[in-house]
C-alpha positions in Angstrom: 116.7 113.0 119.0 116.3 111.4 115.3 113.3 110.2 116.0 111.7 113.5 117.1 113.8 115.6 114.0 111.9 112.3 111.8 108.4 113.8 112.9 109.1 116.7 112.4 109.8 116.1 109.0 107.0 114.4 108.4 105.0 117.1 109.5 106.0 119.6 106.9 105.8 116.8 104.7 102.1 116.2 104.4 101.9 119.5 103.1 98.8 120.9 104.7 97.1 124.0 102.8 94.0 125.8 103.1 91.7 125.3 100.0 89.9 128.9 98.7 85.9 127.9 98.5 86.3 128.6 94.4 89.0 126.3 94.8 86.7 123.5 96.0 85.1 122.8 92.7 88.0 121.6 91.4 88.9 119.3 93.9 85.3 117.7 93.5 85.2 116.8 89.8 85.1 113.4 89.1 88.5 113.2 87.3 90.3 114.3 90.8 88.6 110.9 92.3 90.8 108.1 93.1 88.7 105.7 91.2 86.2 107.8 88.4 84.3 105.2 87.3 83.9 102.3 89.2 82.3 99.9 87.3 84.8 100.2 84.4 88.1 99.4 87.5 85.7 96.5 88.3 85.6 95.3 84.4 89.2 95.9 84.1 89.7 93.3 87.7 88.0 90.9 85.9 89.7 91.0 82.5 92.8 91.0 84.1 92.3 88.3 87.2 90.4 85.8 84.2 93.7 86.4 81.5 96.2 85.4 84.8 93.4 82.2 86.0 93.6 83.8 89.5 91.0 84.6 92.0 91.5 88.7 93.1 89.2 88.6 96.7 87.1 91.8 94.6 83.7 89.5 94.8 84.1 88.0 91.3 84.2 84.8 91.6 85.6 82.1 88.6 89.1 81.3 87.5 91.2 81.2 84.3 88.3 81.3 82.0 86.4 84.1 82.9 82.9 83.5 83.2 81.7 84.3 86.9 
């Protein structure tokens, strides 16, 4: 019984809602994206795997001192 009042719950959860078509523009600028600018996410991997001398598995490779 919990587990079937759980999915339920879950189901209202996700909060599923129709989007307008002038609404859609919105949802598609690049400031709604997960990651807007990619290249700069990948500079800020690097700064920050080279400051701790660790290796992140992002396809930069080097360690501690940050030249790959």
């Amino acid at each position: 019984m919990s587990r079937l009042i759980f999915s339920v719950l879950i189901l209202f959860a996700t909060g599923c809602a129709e989007v307008k078509p002038w609404q859609r523009g919105n949802l598609a600028r690049p400031s709604m994206a997960f990651d807007p600018d990619p290249l700069e996410s990948k500079m800020q991997q690097h700064l920050y795997q080279s400051k701790e001398g660790g290796f992140g598995g992002y396809g930069i490779g080097g360690g501690g001192c940050g030249c790959s």
